[in-house]
LOLO-51269 format. One record per atom (N, C-alpha, C): x, y, z. Coordinates in steps of 0.001 Angstrom, whole numbers, plus 500000, padded with zeros to 6 digits. Atoms other than C-alpha are relative to their C-alpha. Layout:
XYZ/...
//
This chain:
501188499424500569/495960518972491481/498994500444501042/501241499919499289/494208519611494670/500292501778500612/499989498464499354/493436523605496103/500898499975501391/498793499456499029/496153524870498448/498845499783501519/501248500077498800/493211525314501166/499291498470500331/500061501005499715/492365521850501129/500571499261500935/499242500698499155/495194521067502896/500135500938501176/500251499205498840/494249523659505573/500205498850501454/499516500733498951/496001522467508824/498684499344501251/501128500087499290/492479522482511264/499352499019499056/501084501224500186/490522520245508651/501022498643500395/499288500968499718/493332517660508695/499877499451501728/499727500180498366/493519517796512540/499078499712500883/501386500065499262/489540517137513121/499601498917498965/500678500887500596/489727514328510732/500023498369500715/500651500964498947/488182511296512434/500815498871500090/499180501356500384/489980508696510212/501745500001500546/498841499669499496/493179510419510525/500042499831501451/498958500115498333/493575510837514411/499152498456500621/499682501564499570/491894506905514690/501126499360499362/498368500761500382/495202505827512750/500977500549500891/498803499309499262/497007508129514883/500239498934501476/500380499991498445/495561507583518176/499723498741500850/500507501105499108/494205504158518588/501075498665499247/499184500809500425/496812501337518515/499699498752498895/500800501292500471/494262498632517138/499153500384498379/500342499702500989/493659501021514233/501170499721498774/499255500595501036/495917499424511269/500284500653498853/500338499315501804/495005501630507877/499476500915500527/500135498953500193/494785504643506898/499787500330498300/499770500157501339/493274505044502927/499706501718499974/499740498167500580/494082508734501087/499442499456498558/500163499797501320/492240508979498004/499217501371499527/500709498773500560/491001511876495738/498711499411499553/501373500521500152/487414512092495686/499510501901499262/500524499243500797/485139514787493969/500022501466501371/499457498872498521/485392516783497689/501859500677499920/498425499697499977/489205517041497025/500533498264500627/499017500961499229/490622514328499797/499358498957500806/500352501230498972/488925510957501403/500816499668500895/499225500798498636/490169509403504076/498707499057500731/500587501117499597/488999505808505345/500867499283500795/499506501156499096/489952503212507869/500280498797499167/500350500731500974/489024500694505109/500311499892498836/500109500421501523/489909499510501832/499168499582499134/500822500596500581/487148499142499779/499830499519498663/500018501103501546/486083496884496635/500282501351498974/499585499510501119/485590500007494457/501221500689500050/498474498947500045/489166501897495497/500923499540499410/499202500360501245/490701500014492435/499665501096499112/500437498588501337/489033502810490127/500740500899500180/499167498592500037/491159505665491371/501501499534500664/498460499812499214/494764506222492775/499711499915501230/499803500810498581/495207505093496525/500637500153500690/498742499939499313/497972505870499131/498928499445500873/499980500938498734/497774503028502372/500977500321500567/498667499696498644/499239504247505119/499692499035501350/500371500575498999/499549501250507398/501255499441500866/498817499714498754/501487500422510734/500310497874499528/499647500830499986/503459497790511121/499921498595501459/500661500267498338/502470497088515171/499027500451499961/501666499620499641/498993497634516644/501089501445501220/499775499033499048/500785500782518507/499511501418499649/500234498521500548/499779504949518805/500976500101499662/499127499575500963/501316506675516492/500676501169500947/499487499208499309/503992509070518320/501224500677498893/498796499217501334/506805511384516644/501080499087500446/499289500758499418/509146508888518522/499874498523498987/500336501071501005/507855505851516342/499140500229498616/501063499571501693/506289507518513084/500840499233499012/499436500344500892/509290506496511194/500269498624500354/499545501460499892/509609502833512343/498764499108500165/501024500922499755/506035501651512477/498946500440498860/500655500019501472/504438503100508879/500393499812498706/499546500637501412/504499501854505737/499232500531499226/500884499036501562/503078503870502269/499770498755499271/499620500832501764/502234501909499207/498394500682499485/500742499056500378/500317503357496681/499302498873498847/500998500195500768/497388501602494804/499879500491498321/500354499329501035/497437502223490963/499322498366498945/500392500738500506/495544500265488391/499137499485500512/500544501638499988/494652497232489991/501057499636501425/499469500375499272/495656495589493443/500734498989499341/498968500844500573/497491492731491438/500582501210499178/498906499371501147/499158495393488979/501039500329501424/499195499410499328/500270497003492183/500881498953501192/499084501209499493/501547493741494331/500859499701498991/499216500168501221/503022492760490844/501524500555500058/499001499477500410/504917495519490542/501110499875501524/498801500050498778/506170495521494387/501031498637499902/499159500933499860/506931492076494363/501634499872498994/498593499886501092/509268492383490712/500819500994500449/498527499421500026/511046495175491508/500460500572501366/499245499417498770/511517495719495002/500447498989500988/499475501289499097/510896492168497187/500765498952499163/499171501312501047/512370489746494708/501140500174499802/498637499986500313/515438491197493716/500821500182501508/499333499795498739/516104491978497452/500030498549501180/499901501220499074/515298488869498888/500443498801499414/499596500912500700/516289486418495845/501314500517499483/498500499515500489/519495488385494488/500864500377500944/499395499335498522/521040490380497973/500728498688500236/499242501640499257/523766487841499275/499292500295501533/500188499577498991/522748489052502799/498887499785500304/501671500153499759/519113488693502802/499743498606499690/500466501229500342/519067485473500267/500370498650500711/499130501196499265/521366483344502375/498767500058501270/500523500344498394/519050483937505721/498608499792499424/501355499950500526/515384483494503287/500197498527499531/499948501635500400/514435479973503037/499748499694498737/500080499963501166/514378478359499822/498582499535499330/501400500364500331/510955477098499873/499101501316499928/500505499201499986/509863480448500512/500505500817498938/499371500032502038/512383481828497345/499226499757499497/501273500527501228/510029479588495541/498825500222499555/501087499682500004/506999480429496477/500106501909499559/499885498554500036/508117484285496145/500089500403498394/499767500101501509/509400483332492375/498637499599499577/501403500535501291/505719481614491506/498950500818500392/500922498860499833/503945484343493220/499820500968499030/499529498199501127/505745487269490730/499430499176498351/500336500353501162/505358484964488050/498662499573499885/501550500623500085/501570483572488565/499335501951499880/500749498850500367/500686487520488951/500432500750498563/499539499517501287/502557488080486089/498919500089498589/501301500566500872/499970485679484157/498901500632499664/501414499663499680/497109486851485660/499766501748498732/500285498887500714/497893490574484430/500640499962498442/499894499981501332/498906489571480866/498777498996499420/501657500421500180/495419487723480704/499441500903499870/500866499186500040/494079490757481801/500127500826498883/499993499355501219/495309492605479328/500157499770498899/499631500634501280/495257490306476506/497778500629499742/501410500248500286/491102490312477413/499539501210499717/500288498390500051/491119494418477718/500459499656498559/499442499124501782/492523494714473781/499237498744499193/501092500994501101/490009491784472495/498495501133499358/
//
């Protein structure tokens, strides 16, 4: 939904937030959200960036970002709802079944940590069928 010109190559390339995620190793996050300008961009996650949609683009090392390590040191995840809707959902359907079902993964994942991974999915489970028991009162 956003104007073709928005994504004009020169604003991107003079944006502050952007080339401190790029540029400085000790910079961690990178937040993309649509704002009434078209496109935010923050270093920061802030309290109200539950209200809108969200892409986190954050590294996995404190290193610059190079075309040599772009693909082995960022990670996406995308903010919708609610930071518990959106851990929720990672944990059910992407870490859980890969680290509690996978023979390969579950055999080398300790079982105390299994456990805690099973009462994590299920305690946020709670939380957001509270929440939405209290939203439809």
């Amino acid at each position: 939904g956003l104007m073709s010109e928005l994504w004009d190559q020169p604003l991107l390339c003079n944006c502050l937030e952007i080339n401190n995620f790029l540029d400085d190793g000790n910079q961690m996050l990178l937040r993309v959200q649509r704002s009434d300008a078209g496109i935010s961009f923050s270093n920061t996650i802030e309290f109200g960036d539950t209200k809108d949609k969200v892409l986190v683009f954050f590294k996995l090392r404190p290193e610059v970002i190079t075309d040599e390590n772009l693909h082995d040191n960022i990670l996406v995840s995308s903010m919708l709802e609610s930071p518990i809707s959106s851990l929720y959902q990672a944990v059910r359907q992407v870490f859980a079944p890969m680290l509690l079902k996978d023979q390969e993964w579950s055999r080398n994942f300790d079982p105390k940590l299994q456990n805690l991974l099973s009462e994590l999915e299920a305690g946020l489970g709670i939380v957001l069928r509270r929440s939405d028991t209290n939203l439809t009162k």
